[in-house]
GUMIVO-7208 format. One record per atom (N, C-alpha, C): residue number from 1; atom name; x, y, z. Coordinates in steps of 0.1 Angstrom, whole numbers, plus 5000, padded with zeros to 4 digits. Each point is the difference from the previous one (the first is absolute). Layout:
REM GUMIVO-7208
{pt NUM; CA; {X; Y; Z}},
...
This chain:
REM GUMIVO-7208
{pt 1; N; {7173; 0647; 6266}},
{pt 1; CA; {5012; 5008; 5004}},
{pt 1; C; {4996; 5015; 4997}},
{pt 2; N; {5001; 5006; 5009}},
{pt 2; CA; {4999; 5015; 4995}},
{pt 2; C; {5006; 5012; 4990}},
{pt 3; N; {5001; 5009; 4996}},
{pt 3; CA; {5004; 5006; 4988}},
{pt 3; C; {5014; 5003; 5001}},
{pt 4; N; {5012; 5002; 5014}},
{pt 4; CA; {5007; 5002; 4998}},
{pt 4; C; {5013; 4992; 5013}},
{pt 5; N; {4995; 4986; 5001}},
{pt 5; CA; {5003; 4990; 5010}},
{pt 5; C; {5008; 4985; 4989}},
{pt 6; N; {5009; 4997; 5003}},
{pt 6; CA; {5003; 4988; 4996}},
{pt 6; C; {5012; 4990; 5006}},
{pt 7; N; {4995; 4991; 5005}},
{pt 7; CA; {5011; 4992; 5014}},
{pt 7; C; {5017; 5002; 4993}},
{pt 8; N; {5009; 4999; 5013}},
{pt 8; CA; {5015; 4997; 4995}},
{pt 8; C; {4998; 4990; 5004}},
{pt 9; N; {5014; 4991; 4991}},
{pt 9; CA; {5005; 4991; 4999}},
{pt 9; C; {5014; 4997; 5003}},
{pt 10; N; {5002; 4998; 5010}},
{pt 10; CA; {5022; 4998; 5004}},
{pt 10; C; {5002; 4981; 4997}},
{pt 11; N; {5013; 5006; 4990}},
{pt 11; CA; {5012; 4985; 5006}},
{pt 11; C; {5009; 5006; 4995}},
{pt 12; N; {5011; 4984; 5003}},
{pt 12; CA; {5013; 5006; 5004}},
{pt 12; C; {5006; 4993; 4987}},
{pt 13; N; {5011; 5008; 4993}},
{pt 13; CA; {5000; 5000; 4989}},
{pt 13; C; {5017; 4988; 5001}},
{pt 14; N; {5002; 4992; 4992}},
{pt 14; CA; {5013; 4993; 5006}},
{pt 14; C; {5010; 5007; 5003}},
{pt 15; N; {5004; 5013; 4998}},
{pt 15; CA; {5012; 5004; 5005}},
{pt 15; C; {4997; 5007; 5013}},
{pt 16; N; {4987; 4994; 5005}},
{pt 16; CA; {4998; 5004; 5016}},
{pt 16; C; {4989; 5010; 5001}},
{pt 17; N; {5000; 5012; 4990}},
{pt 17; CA; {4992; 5013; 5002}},
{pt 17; C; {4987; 4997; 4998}},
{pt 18; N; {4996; 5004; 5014}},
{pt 18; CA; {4987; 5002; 4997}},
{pt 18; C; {4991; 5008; 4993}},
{pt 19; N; {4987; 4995; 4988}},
{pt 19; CA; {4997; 5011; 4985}},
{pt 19; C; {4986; 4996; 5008}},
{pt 20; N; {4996; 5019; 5002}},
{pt 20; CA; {4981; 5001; 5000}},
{pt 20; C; {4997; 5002; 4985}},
{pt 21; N; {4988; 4994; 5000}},
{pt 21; CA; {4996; 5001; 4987}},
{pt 21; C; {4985; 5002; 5005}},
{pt 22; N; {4994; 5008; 4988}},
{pt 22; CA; {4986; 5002; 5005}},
{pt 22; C; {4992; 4992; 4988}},
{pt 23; N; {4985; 4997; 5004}},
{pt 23; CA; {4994; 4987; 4988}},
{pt 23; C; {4992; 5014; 4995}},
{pt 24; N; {5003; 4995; 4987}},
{pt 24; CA; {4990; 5006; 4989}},
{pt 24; C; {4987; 4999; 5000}},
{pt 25; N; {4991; 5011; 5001}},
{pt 25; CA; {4990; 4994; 4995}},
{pt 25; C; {4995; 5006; 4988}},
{pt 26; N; {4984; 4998; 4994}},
{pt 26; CA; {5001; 4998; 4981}},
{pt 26; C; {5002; 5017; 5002}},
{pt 27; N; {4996; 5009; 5010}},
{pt 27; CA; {5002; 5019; 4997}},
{pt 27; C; {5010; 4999; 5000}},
{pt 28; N; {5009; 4997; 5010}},
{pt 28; CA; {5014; 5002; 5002}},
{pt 28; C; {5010; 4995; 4985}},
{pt 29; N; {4996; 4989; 4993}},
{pt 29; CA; {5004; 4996; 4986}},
{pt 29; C; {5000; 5012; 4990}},
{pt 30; N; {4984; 4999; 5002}},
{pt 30; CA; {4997; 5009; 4989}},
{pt 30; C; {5007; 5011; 5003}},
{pt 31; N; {4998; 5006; 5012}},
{pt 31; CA; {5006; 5017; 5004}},
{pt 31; C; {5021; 4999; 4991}},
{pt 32; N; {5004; 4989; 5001}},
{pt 32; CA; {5010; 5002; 4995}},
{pt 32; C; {5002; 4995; 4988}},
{pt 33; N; {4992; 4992; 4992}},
{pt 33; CA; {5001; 5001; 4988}},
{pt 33; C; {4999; 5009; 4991}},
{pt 34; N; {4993; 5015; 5006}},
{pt 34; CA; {4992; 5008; 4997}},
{pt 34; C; {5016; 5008; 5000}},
{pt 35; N; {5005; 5001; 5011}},
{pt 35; CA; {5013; 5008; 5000}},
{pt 35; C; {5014; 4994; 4991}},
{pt 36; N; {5001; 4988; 4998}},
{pt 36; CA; {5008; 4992; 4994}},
{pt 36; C; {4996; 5003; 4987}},
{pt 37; N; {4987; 5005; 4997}},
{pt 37; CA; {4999; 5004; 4987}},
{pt 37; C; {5002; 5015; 4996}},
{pt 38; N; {4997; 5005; 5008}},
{pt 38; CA; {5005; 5017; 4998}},
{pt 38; C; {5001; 5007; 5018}},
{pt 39; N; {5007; 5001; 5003}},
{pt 39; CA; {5006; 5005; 5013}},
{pt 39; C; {5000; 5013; 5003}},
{pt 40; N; {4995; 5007; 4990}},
{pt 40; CA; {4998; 5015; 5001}},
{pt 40; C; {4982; 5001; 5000}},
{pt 41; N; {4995; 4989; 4999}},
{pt 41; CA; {4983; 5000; 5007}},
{pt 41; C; {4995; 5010; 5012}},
{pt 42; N; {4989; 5005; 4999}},
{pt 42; CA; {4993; 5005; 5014}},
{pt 42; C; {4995; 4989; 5009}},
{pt 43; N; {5005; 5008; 5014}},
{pt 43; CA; {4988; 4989; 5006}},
{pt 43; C; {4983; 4994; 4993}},
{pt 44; N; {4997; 5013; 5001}},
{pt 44; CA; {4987; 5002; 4993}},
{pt 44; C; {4999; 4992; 4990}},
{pt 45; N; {5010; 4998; 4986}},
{pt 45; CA; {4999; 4991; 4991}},
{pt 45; C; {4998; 4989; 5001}},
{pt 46; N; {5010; 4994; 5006}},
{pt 46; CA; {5002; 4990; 5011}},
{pt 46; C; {4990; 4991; 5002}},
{pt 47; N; {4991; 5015; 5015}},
{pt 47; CA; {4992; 4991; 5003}},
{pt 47; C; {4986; 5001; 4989}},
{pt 48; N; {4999; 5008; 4991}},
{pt 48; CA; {4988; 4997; 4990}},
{pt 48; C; {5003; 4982; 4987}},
{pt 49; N; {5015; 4995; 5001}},
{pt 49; CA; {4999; 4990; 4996}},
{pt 49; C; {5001; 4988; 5006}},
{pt 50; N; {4999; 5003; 5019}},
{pt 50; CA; {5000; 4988; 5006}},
{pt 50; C; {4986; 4999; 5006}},
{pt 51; N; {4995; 5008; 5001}},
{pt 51; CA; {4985; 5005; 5007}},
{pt 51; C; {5001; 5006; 5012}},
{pt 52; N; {5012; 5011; 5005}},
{pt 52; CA; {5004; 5002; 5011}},
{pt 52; C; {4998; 5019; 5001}},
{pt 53; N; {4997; 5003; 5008}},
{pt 53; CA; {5004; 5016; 5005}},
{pt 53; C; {5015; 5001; 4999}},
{pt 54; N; {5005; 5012; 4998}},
{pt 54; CA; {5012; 5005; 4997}},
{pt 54; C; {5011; 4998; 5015}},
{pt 55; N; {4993; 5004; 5015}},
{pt 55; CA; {5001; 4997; 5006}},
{pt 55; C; {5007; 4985; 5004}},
{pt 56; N; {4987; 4990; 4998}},
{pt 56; CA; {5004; 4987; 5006}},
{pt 56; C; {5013; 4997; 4993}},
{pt 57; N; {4999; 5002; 4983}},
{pt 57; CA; {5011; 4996; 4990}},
{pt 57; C; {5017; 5006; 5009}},
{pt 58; N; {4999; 5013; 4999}},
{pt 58; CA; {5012; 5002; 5015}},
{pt 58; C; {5005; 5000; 5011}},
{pt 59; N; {4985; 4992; 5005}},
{pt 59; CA; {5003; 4995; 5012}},
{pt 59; C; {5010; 4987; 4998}},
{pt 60; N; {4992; 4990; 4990}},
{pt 60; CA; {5002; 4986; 5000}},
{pt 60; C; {5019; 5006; 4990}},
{pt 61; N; {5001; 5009; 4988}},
{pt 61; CA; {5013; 4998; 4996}},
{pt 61; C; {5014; 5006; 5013}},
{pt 62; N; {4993; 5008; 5008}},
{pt 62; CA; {5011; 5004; 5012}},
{pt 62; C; {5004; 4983; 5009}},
{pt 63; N; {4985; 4991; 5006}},
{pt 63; CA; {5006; 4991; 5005}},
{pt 63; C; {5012; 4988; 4990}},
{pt 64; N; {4991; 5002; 4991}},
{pt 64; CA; {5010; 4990; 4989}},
{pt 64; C; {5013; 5009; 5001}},
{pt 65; N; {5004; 5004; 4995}},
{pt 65; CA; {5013; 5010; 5002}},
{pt 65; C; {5007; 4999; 5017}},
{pt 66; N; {4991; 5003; 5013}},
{pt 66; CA; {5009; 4992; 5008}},
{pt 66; C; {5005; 4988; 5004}},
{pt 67; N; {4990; 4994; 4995}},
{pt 67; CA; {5003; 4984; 5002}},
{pt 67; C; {5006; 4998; 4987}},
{pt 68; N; {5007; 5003; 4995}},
{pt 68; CA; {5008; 4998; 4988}},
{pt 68; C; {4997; 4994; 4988}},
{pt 69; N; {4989; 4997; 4994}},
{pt 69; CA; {4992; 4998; 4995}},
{pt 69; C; {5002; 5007; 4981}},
{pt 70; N; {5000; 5009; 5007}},
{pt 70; CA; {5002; 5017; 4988}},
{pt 70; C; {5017; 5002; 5004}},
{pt 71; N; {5006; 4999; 4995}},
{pt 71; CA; {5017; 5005; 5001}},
{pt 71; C; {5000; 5013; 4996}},
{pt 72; N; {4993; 5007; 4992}},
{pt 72; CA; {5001; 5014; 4993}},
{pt 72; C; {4993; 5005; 4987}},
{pt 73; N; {5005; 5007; 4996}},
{pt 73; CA; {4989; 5005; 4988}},
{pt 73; C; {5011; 5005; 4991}},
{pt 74; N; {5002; 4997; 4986}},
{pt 74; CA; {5013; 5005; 4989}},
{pt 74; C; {4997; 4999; 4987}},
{pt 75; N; {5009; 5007; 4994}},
{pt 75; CA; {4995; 4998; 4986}},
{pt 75; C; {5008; 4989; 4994}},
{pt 76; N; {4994; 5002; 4988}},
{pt 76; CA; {5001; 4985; 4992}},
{pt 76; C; {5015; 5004; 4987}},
{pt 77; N; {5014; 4998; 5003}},
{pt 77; CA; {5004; 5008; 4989}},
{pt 77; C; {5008; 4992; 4993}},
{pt 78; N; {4998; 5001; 4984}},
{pt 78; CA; {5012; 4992; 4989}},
{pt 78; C; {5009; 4996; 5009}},
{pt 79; N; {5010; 4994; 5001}},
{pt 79; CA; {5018; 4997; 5001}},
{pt 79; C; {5005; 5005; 4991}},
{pt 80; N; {4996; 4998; 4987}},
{pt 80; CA; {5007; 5010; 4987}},
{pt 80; C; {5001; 5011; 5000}},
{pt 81; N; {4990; 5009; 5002}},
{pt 81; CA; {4995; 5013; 5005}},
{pt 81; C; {5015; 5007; 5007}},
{pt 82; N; {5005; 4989; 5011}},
{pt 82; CA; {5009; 5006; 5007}},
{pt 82; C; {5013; 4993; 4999}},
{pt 83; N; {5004; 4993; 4995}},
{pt 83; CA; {5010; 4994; 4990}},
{pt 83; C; {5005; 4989; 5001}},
{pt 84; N; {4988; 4994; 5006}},
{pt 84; CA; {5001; 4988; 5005}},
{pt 84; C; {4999; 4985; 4990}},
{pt 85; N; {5003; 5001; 4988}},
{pt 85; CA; {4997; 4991; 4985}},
{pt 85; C; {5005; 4985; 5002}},
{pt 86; N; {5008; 4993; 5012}},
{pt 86; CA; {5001; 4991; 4995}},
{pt 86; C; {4996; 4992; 5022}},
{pt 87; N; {5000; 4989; 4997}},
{pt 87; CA; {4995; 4994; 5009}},
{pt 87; C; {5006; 4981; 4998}},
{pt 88; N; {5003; 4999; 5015}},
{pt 88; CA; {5004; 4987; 5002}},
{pt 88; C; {4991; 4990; 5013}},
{pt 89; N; {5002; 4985; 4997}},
{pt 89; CA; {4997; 4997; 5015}},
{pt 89; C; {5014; 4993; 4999}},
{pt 90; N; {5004; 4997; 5017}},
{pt 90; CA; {5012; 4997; 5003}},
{pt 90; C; {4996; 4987; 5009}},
{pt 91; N; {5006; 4989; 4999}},
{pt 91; CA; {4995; 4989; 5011}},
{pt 91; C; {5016; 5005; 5007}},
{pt 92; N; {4996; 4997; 5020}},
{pt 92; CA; {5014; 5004; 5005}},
{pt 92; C; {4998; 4983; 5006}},
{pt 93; N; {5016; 4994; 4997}},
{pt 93; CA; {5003; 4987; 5006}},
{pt 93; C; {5007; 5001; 5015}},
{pt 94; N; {5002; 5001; 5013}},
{pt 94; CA; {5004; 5002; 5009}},
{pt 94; C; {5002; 4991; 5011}},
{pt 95; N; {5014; 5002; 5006}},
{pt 95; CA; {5007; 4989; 5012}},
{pt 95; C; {4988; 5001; 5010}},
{pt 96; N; {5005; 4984; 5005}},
{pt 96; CA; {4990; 4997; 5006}},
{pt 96; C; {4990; 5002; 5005}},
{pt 97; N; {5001; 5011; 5017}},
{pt 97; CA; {4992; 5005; 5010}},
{pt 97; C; {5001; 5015; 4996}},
{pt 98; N; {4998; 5005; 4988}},
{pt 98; CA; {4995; 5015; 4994}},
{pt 98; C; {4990; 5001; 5002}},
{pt 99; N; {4991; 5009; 5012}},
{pt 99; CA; {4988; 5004; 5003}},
{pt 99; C; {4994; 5008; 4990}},
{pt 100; N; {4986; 4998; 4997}},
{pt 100; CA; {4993; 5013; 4992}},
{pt 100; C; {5002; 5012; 5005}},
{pt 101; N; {5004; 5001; 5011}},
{pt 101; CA; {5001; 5016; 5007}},
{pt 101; C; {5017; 5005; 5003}},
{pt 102; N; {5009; 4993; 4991}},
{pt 102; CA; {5011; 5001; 4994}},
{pt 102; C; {4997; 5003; 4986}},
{pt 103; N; {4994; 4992; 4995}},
{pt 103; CA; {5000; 5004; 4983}},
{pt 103; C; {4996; 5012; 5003}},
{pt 104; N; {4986; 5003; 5005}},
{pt 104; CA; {4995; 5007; 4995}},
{pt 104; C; {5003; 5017; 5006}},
{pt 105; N; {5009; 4998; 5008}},
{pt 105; CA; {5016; 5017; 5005}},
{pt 105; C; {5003; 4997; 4991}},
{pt 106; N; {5004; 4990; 4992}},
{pt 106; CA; {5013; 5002; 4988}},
{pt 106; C; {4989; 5003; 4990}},
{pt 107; N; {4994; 4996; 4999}},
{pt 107; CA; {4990; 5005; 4985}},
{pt 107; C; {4995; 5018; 5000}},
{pt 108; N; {4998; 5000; 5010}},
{pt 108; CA; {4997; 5013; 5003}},
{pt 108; C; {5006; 5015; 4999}},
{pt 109; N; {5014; 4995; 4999}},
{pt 109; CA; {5008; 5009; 4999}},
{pt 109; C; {5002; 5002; 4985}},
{pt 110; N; {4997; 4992; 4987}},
{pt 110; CA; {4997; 5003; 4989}},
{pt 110; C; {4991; 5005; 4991}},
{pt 111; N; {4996; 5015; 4996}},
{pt 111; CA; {4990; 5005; 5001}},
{pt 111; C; {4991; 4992; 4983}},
{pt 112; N; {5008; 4994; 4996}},
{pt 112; CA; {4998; 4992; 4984}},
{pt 112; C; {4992; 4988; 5002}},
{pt 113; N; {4997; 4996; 5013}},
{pt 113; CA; {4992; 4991; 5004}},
{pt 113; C; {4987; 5004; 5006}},
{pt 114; N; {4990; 4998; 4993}},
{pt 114; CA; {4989; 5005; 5002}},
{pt 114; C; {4991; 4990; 5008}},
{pt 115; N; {5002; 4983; 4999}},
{pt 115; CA; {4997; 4999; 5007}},
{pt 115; C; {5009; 4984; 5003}},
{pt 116; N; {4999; 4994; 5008}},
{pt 116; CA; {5003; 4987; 5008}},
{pt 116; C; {4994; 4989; 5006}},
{pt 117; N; {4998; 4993; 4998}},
{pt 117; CA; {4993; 4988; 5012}},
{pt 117; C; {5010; 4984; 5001}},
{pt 118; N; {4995; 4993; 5008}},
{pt 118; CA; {5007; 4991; 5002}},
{pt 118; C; {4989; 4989; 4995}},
{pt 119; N; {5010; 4988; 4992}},
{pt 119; CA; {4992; 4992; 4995}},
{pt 119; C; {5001; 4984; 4999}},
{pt 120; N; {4990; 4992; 4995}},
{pt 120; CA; {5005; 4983; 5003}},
{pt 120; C; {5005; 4999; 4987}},
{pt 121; N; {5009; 4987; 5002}},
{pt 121; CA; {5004; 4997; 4987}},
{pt 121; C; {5018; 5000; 5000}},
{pt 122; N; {5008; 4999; 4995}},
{pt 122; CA; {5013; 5001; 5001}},
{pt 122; C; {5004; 5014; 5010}},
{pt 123; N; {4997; 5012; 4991}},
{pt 123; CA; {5002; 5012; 5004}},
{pt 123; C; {4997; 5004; 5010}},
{pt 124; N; {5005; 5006; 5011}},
{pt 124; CA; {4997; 5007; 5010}},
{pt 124; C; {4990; 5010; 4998}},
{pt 125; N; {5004; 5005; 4997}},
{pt 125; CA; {4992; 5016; 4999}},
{pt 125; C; {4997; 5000; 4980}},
{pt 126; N; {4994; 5016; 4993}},
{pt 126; CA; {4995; 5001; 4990}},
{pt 126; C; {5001; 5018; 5003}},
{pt 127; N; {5009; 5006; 4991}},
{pt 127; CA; {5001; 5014; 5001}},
{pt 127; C; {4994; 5005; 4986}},
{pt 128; N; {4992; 5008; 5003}},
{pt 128; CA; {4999; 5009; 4984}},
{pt 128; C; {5002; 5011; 5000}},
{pt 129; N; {5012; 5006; 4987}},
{pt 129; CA; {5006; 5005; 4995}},
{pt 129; C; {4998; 5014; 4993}},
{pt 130; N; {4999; 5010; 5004}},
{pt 130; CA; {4998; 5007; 4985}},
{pt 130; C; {5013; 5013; 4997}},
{pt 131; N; {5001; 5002; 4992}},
{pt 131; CA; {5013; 5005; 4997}},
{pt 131; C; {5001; 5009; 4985}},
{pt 132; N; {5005; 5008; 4998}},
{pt 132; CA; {5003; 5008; 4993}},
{pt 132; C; {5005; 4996; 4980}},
{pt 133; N; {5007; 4991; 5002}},
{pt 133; CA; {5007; 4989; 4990}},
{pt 133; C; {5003; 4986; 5002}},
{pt 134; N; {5011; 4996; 4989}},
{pt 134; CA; {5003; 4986; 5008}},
{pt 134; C; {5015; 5000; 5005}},
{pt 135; N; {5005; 5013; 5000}},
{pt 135; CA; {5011; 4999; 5006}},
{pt 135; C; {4997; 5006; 5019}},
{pt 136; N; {4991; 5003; 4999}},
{pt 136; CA; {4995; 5008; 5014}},
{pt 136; C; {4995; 4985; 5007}},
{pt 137; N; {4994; 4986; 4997}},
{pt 137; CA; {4994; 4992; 4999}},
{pt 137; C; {5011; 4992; 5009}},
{pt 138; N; {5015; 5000; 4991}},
{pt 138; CA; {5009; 4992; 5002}},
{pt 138; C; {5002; 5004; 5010}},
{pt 139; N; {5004; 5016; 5004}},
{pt 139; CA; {5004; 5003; 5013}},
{pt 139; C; {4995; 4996; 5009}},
{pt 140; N; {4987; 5001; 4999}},
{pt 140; CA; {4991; 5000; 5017}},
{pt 140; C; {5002; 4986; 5000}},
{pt 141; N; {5001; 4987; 4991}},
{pt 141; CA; {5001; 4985; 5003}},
{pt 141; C; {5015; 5002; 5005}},
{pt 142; N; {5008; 5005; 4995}},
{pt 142; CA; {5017; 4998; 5007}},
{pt 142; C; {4997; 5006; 5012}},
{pt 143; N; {4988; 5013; 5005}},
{pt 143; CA; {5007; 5001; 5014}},
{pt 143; C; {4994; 4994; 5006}},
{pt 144; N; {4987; 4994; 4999}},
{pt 144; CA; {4995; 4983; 5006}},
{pt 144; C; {5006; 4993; 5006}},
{pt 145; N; {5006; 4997; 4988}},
{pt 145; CA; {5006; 4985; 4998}},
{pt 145; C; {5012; 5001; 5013}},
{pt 146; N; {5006; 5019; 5005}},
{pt 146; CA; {5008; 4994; 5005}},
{pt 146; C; {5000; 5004; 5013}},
{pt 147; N; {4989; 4999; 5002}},
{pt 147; CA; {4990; 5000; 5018}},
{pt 147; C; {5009; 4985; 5003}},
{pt 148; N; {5005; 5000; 5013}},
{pt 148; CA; {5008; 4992; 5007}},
{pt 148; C; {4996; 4986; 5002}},
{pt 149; N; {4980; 4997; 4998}},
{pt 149; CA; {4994; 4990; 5003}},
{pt 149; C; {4999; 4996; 4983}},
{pt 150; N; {4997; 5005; 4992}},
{pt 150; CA; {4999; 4995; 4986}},
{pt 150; C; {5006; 4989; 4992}},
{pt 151; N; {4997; 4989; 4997}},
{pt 151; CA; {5004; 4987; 4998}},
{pt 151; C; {5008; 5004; 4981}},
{pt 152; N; {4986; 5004; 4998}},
{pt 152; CA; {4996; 5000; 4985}},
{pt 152; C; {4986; 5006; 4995}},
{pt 153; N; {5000; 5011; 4987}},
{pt 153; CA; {4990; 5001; 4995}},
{pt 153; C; {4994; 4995; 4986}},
{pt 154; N; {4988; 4999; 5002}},
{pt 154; CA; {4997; 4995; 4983}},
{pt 154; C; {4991; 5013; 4995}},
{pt 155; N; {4999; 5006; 4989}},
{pt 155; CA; {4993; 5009; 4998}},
{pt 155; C; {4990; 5000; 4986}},
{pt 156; N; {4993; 5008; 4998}},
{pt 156; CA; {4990; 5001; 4988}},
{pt 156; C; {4998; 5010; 5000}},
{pt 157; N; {4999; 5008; 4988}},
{pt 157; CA; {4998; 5010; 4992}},
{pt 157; C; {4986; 5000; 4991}},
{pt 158; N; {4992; 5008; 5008}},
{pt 158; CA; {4991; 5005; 4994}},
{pt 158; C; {4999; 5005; 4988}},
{pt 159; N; {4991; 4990; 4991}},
{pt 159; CA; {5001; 5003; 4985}},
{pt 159; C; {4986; 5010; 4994}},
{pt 160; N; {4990; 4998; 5007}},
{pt 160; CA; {4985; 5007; 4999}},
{pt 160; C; {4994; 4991; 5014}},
{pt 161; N; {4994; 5014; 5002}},
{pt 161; CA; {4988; 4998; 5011}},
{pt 161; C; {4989; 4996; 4997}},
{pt 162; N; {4991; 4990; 5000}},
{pt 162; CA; {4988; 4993; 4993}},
{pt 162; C; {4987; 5009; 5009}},
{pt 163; N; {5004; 4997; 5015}},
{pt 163; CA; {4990; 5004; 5009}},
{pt 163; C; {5004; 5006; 5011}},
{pt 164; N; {4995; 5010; 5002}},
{pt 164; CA; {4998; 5012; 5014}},
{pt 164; C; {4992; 5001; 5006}},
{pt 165; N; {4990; 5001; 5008}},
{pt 165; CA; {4991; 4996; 5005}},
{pt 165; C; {5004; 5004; 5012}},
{pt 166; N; {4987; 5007; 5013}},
{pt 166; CA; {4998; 5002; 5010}},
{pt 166; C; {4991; 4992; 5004}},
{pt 167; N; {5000; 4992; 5013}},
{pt 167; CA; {4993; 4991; 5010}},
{pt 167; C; {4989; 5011; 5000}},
{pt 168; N; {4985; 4996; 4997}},
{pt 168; CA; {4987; 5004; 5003}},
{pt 168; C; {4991; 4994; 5003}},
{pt 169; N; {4989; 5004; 5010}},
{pt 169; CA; {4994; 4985; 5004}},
{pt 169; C; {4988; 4999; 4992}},
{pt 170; N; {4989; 4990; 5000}},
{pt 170; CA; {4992; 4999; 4997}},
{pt 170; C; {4989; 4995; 5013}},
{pt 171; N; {4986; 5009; 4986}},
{pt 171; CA; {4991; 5001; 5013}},
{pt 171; C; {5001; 4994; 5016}},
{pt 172; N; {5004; 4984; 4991}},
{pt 172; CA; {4994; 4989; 5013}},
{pt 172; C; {5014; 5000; 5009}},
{pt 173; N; {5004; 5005; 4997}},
{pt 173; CA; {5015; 5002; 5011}},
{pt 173; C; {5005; 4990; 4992}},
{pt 174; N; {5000; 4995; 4990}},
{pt 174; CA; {5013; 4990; 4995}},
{pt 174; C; {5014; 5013; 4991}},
{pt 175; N; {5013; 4996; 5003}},
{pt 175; CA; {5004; 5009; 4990}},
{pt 175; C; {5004; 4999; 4985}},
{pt 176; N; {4995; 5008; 4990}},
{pt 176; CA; {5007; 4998; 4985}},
{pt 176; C; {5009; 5011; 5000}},
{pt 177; N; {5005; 4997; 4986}},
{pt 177; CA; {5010; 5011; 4995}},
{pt 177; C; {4992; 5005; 4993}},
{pt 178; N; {5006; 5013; 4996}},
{pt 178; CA; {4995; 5010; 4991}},
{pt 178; C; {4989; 5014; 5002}},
């Protein structure tokens, strides 16, 4: 494969949309492990830890980035820092034929929800929470809860965070944490 070439990959995702995805290969890993570890890197850096010219390294991170690959570049900041001290997950229970692309307009429009997915197991969906107190906590679950499709919620309260961890790959293209 050449220095700055790597096949797409299309399917169609169950709610119909079709997702291009491009295949990794071990530069392309490495090129973003390298940024997942400090994102304010030179090309040049870059490419002196992958074995690449500065060049190929932003050739190969521009295609990652259009093929979506790379979503963006940001910093890394506390939640406490900005007054963000307490944190929940929320299981959402919901009437019958509630699409994820209902939940997830209604999830959206609460900025205390950082993130969402839909899941197996009793619960529909799985929201996580972060919030100011535990009275800020209560609110954002009451105004959940009283989204028109919402059955019922069950919630948990973040007592300590054990592990944080960013997805980074390893050499062989397998992924670890840390």
């Amino acid at each position: 494969m050449s220095e700055d070439a790597s096949p797409l990959r299309h399917f169609v995702r169950p709610n119909g949309c079709i997702q291009v995805t491009v295949e990794l290969d071990r530069l392309d890993r490495d090129i973003i492990g390298a940024l997942i570890a400090d994102a304010r890197s030179t090309y040049a850096e870059i490419g002196q830890q992958v074995g690449l010219s500065a060049s190929a390294v932003k050739r190969r991170v521009d295609r990652l980035r259009e093929h979506g690959a790379i979503t963006g570049f940001t910093a890394k900041v506390e939640p406490a820092a900005l007054g963000w001290t307490t944190e929940a997950y929320v299981e959402l229970f919901c009437r019958g034929k509630t699409s994820p692309v209902e939940i997830g307009r209604a999830v959206a429009r609460h900025p205390e929800i950082v993130s969402a997915c839909t899941v197996t197991g009793e619960a529909d969906a799985l929201l996580h929470i972060r919030a100011t107190d535990m009275r800020h906590v209560e609110k954002v679950i009451e105004r959940i809860a009283s989204e028109a499709f919402v059955i019922r919620t069950k919630s948990s309260i973040v007592l300590s965070r054990l592990l944080d961890t960013p997805l980074v790959m390893e050499r062989n293209g397998s992924p670890r944490i840390g």
